[in-house]
C-alpha positions as MATLAB code, in Angstrom:
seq = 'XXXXXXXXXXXXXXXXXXXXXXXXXXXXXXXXXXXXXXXXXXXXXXXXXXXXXXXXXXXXXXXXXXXXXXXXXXXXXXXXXXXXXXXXXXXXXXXXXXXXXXXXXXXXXXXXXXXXXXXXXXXXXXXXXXXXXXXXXXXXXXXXXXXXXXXXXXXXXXXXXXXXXXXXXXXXXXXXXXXXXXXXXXXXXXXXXXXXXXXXXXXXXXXXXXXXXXXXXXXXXXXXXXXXXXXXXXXXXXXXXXXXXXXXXXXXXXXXXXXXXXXXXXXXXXXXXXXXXXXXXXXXXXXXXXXXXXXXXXXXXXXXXXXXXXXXXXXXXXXXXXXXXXXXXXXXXXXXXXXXXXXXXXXXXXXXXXXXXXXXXXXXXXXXXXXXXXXXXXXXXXXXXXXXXXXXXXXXXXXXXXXXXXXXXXXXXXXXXXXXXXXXXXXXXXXXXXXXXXXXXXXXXXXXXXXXXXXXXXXXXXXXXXXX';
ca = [
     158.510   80.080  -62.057;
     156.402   82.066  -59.806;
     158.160   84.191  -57.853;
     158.227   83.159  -53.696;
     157.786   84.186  -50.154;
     159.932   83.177  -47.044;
     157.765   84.628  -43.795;
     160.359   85.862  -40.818;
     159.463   85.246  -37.068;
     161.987   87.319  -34.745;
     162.489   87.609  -31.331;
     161.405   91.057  -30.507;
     165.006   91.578  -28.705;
     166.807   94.557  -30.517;
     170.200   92.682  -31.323;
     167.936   89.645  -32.454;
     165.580   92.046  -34.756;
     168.292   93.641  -36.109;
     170.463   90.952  -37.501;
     166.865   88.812  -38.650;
     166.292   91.726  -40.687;
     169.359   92.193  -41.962;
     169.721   88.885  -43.345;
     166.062   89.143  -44.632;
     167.388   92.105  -46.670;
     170.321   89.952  -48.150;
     168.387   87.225  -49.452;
     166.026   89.967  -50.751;
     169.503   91.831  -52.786;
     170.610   88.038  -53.597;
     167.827   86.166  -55.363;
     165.625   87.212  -57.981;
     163.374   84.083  -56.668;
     162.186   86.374  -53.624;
     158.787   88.792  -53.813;
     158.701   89.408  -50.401;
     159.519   88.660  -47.307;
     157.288   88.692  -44.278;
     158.274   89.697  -40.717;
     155.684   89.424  -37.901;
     156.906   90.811  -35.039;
     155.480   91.682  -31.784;
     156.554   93.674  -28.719;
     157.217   92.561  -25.025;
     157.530   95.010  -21.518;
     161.182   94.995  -22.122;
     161.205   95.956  -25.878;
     158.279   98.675  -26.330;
     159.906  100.370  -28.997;
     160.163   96.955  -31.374;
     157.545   97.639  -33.603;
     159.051  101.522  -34.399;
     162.569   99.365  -34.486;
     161.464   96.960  -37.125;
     159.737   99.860  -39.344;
     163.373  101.932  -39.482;
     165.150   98.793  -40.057;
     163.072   98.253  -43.192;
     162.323  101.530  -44.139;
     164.993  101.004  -46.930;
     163.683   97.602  -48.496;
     160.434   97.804  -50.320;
     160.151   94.090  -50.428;
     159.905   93.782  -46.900;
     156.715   93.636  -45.372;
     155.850   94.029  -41.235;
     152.961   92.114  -40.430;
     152.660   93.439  -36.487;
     150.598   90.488  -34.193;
     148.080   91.664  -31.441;
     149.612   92.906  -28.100;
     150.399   88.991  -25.927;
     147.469   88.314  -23.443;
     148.931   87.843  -20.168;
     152.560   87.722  -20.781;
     154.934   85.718  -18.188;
     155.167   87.728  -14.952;
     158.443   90.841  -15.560;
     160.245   89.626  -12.425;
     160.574   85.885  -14.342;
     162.489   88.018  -17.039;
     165.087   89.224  -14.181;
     165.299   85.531  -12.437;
     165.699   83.426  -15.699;
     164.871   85.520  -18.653;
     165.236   82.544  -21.552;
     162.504   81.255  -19.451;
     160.451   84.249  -20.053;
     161.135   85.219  -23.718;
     160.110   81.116  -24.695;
     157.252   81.837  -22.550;
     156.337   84.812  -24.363;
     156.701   83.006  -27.682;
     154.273   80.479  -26.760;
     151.803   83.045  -26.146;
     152.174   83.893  -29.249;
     150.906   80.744  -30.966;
     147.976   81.376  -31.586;
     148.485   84.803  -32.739;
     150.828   83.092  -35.436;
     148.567   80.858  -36.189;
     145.878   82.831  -37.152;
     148.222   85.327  -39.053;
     149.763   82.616  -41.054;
     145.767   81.638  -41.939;
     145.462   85.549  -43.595;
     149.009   85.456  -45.377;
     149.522   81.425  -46.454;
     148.852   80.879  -50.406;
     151.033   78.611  -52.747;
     153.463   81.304  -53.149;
     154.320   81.244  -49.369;
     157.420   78.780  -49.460;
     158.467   78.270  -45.300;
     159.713   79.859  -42.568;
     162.487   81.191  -41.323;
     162.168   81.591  -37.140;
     164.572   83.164  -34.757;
     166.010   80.202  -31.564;
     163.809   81.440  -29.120;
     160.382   80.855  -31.677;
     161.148   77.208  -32.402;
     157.364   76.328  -30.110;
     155.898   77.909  -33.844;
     157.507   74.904  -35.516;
     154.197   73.245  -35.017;
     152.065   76.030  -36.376;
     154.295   75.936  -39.300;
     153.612   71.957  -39.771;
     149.980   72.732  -39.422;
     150.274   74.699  -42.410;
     152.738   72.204  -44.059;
     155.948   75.180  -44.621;
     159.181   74.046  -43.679;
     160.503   75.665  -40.791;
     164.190   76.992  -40.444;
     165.823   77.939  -37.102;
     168.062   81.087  -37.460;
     170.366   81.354  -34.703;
     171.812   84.417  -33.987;
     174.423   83.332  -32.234;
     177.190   81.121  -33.216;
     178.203   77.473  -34.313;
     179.629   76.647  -30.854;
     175.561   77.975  -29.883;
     174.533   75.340  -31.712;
     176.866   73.127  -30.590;
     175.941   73.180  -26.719;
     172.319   73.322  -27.792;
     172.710   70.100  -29.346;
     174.832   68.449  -26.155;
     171.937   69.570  -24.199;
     169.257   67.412  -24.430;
     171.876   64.542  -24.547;
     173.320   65.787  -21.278;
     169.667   66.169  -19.730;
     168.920   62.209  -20.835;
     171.569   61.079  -18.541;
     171.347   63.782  -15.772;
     167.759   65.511  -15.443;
     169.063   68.158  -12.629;
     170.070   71.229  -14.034;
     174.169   72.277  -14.147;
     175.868   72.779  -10.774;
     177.608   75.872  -10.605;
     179.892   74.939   -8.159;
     181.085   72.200  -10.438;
     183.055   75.427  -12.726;
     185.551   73.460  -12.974;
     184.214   70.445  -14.480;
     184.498   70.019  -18.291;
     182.330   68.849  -20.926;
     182.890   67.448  -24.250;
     180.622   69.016  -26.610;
     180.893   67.868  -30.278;
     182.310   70.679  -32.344;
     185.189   71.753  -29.996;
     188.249   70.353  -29.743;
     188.612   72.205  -26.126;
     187.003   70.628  -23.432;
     184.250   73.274  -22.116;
     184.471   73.795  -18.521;
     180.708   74.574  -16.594;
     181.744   77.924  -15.778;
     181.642   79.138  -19.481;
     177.941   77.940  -20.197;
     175.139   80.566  -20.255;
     174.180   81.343  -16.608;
     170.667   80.389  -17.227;
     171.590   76.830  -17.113;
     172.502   77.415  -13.385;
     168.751   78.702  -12.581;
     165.944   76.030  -12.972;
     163.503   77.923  -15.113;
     166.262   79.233  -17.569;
     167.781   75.872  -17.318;
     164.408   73.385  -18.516;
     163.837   76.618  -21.069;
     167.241   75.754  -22.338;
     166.527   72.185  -23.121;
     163.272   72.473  -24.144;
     164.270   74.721  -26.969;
     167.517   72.353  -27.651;
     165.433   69.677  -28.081;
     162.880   70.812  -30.658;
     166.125   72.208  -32.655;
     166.265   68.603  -34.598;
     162.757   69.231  -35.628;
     163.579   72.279  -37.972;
     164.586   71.557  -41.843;
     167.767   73.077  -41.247;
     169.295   75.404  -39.003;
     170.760   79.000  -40.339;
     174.111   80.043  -38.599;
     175.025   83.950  -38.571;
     179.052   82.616  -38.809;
     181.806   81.958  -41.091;
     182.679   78.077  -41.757;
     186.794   78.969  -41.291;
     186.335   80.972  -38.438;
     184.609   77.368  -36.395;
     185.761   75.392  -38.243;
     185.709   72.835  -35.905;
     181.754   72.827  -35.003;
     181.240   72.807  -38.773;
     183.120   70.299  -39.599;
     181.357   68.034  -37.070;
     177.846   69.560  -38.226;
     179.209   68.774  -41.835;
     179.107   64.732  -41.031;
     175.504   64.992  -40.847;
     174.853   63.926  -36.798;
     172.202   61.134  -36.854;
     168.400   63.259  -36.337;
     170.150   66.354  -36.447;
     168.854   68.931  -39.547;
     171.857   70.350  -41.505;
     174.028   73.412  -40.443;
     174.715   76.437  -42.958;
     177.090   79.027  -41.882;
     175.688   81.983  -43.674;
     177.255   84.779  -41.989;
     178.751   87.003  -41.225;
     174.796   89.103  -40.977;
     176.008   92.678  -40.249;
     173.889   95.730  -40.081;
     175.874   98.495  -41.204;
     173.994  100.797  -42.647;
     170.136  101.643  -41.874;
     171.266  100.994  -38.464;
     169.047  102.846  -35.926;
     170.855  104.116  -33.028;
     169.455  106.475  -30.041;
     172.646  108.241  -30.588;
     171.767  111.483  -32.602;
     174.446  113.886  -34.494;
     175.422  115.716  -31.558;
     176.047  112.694  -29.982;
     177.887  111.069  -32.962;
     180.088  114.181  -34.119;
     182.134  114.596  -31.182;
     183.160  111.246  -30.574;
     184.171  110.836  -34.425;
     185.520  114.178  -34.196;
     188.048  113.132  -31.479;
     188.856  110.077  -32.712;
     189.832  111.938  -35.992;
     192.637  113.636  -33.856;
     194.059  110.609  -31.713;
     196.997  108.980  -33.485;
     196.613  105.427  -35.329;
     196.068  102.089  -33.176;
     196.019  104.135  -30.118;
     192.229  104.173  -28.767;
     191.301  101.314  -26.761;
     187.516  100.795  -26.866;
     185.315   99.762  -24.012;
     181.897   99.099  -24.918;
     179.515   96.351  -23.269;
     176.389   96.493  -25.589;
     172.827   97.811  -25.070;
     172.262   95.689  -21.666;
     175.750   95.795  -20.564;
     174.648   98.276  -17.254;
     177.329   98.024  -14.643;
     176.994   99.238  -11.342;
     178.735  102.460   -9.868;
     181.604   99.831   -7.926;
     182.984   98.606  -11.304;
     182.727  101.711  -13.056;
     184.698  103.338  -10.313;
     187.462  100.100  -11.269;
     187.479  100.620  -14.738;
     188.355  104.308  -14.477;
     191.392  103.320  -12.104;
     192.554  100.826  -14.445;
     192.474  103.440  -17.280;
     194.314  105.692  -14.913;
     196.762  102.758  -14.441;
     196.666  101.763  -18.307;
     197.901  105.565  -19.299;
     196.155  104.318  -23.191;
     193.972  106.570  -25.069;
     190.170  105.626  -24.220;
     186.773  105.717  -25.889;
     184.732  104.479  -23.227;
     181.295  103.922  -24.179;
     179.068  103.725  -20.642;
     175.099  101.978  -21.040;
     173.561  103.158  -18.080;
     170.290  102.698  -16.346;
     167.488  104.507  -17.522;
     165.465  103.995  -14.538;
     168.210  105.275  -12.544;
     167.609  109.131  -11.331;
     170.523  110.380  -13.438;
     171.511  109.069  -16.727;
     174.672  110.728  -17.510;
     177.871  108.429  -17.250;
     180.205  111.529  -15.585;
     177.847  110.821  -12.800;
     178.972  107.120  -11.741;
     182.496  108.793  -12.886;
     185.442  108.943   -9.614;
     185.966  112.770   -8.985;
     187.891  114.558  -11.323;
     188.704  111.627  -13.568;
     186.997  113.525  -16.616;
     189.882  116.304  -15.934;
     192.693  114.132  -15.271;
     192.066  111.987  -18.395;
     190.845  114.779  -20.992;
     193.863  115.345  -22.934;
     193.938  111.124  -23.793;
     190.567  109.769  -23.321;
     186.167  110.575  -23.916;
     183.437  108.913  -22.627;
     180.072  109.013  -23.609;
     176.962  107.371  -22.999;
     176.993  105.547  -26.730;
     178.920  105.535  -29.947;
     178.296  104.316  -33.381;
     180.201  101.518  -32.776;
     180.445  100.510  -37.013;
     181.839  103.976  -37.463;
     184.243  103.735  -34.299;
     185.797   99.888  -35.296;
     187.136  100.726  -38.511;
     187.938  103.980  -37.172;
     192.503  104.237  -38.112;
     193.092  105.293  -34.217;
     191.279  102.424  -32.659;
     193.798   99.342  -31.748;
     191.403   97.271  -29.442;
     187.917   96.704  -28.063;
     186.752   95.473  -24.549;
     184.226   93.797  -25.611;
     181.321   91.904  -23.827;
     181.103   89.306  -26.331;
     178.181   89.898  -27.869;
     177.698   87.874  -31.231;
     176.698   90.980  -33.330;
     179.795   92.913  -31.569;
     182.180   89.600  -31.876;
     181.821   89.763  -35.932;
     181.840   93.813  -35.974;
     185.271   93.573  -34.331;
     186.359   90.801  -36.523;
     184.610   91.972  -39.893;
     187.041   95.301  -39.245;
     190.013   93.284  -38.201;
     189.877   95.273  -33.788;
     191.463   92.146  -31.747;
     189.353   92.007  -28.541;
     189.841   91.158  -24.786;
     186.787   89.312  -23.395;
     184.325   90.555  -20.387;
     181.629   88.939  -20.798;
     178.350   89.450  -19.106;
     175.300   87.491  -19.731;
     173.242   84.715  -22.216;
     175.959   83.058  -24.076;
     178.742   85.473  -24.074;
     180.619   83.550  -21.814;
     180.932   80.376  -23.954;
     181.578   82.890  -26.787;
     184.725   84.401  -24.843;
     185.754   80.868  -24.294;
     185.671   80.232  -28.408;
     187.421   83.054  -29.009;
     190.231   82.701  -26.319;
     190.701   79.003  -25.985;
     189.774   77.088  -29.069;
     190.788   79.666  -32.177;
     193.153   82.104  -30.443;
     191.244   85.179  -31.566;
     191.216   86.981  -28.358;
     192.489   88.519  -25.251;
     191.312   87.207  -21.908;
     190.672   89.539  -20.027;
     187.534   87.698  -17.895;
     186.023   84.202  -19.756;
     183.668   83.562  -16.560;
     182.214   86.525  -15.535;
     178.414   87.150  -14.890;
     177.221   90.646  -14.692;
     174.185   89.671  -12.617;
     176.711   87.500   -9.927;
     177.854   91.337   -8.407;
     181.712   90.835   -8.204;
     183.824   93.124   -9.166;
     187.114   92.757  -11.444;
     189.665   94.837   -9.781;
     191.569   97.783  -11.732;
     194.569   95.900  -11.865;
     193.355   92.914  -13.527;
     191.276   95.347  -16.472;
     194.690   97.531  -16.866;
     197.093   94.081  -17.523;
     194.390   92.981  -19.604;
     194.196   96.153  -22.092;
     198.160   96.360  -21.450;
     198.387   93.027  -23.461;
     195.431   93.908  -25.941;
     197.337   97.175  -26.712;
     200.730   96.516  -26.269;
     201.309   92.581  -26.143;
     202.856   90.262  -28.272;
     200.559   87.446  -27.929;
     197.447   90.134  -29.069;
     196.137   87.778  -32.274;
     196.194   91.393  -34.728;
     197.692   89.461  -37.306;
     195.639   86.512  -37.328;
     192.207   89.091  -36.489;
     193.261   90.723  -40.028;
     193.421   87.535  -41.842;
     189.828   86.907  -40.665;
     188.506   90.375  -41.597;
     189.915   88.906  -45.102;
     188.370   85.399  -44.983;
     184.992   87.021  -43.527;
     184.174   89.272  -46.703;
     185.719   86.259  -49.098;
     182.883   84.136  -47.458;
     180.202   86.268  -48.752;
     181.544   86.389  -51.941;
     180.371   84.982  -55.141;
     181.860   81.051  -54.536;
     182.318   81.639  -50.913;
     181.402   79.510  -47.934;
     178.479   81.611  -46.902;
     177.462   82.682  -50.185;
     176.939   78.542  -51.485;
     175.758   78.149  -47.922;
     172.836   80.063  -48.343;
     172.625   79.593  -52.085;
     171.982   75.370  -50.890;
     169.409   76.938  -48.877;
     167.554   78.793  -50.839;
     167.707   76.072  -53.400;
     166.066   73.893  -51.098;
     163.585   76.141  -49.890;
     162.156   77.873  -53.159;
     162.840   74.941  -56.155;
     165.416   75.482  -58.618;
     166.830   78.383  -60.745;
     165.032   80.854  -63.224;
];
């Protein structure tokens, strides 16, 4: 049998490229079926440095080939990205269309088998039919993702008007949770008219794909896979293939004088006593809540790594500088913060015992892969639907905040952030046991006979032909 190639289509998003890529890799490591894999990629205003991103990212795989698309013509206007950004990154991808198109005319030949396309590319479904490959959606986000994006375009048949956000309250039964969803937990977007009609146009091409590629583990939602596994009427099949973690060849802007102090002191801080605050790459909070999450730390008296993202068009981009007067001092002997932190190296780390996390999919299966219970702030896309998973319908987290929208301006109060790392740290409800039983079902998943490992051996079965 001739050996095959799968072409990848990313969003250019750094979270997004990296976990693509990653998964690219393992198919690459699992099947001898594969001779290369294909990534076009492109950049956008907000992600310049894509293009250098994807070459480190692949630097280590031979077998991987970049296939970089002209620079978009007239991208969507930057201030759509700050008013309803899912609005402007499907924008952007339809610009890309015919820069697809005529790429896929240079690299299609019989050995080209289908494609494999991040959520936000599914508009290149039709350039894929034009060439007769198979398309695949890969979501990087979770079943429950998949889930709402299915109870979307059902929702928007019955009621056209996008979601009311003074309706929080109101729930929602969306197959594959046994919870009912309240409003308030759905992506923000869905509250903002552009986002909102970007949301459901991208839901409802979903049932156009071949199948649909899930970076999750069937036991840890088990209850949106089991309703994916009865085969919905028009709806592709679901493979929980995950969980896709980058952790090694991971690029960071964090260089070894950044790295070696923060490993350093966590080498001297005794076992399960670091909480870890962290609120990924575009979790920028304004000087008001910083000041409120130093007073609850004060208030906490735990042992901190504190990892502040600040604003790079800011003038100053330390984090002491948003810092309340003399907190540095009055915290050194128990506590660091810097501006980032190799956050593979610091979750497996023996002194860390919990992670404020903003509920990030890639950070949501780093802290479960290493077995760190988390509390949940969430603040933007669908982190707040993933707090609610975690929280209410498997009992994986600490609340801490399940509503909360960075871009909204209010501020949790000290007191609130304190009782919440208080019962992370210190609580008996905190779900340590059951987090550690995960960390053991996650790496049996990817194992030979695993859920994840058939998952994606059904897939590749179906997309390249049958064994050597």
């Amino acid at each position: 049998m001739e050996k095959k190639e799968i072409i990848f289509v990313p969003s250019p998003g750094p979270g997004h490229l990296l976990v693509c890529i990653e998964f690219a890799k393992s198919l690459i490591k699992r099947d001898q079926r594969i001779h290369t894999i294909t990534i076009l990629h492109w950049t956008l205003p907000l992600a310049p440095q894509a293009n250098l991103f994807a070459k480190s990212l692949v630097a280590s795989e031979p077998q991987i080939r970049l296939y970089a698309l002209p620079e978009i013509q007239n991208p969507p206007p930057l201030e759509l990205f700050f008013k309803a950004p899912e609005a402007y990154l499907l924008g952007s991808t339809k610009k890309t269309i015919p820069l697809v198109r005529e790429a896929l005319s240079t690299l299609v030949s019989p050995r080209v088998t289908g494609l494999v396309l991040d959520f936000f590319c599914v508009p290149l479904i039709q350039v894929g039919n034009e060439f007769n490959l198979p398309s695949y959606i890969f979501s990087t986000c979770n079943g429950g993702f998949v889930s709402m994006m299915k109870y979307l375009p059902e929702r928007h048949c019955i009621n056209s008007s996008q979601l009311d956000l003074n309706s929080g309250d109101k729930e929602h039964s969306i197959p594959g949770f046994v919870c009912s969803v309240p409003t308030k937990v759905l992506p923000p977007g869905l509250f903002v008219r552009e986002s909102y009609e970007a949301w459901v146009e991208m839901a409802e091409k979903f049932h156009e794909a071949k199948g649909i590629l899930v970076n999750s583990i069937a036991c840890l939602e088990q209850n949106a896979f089991d309703y994916f596994g009865t085969r919905p009427e028009n709806y592709p099949p679901v493979y929980a293939v995950g969980p896709v973690l980058s952790l090694e060849d991971r690029p960071s802007d964090l260089d070894p004088s950044g790295r070696d102090p923060v490993m350093t002191w966590l080498d001297e801080q005794p076992e399960l006593s670091v909480v870890y605050l962290c609120f990924g790459s575009l979790g920028i909070l304004e000087a008001p809540q910083i000041k409120e999450i130093a007073k609850a730390l004060d208030l906490s008296g735990h042992r901190f790594l504190w990892s502040i993202r600040t604003n790079p068009t800011e003038k100053s981009s330390s984090p002491y500088d948003l810092l309340p007067e003399g907190f540095i001092d009055r915290t050194a002997s128990r506590g660091l913060v810097c501006g980032w932190a190799p956050q593979v190296e610091v979750l497996p780390h023996k002194a860390v015992g919990g992670f404020v996390s903003h509920c990030g999919w890639n950070s949501t299966l780093e802290s479960l892969w290493f077995g760190v219970p988390m509390a949940t702030w969430p603040m933007y896309a669908e982190q707040q639907l993933n707090a609610f998973t975690m929280v209410k319908e498997y009992g994986l987290a600490v609340e801490l905040r399940l509503d909360y929208v960075s871009a909204y301006g209010k501020i949790v109060k000290a007191e609130e952030i304190a009782g919440a790392i208080r019962s992370l740290m210190d609580g008996e409800d905190t779900p340590r046991k059951k987090v550690k039983e995960m960390a053991v079902a996650a790496r049996k998943a990817l194992s030979d006979g695993g859920s994840s490992f058939v998952a994606v051996d059904r897939f590749l079965d179906e997309l390249i032909g049958g064994k050597f």
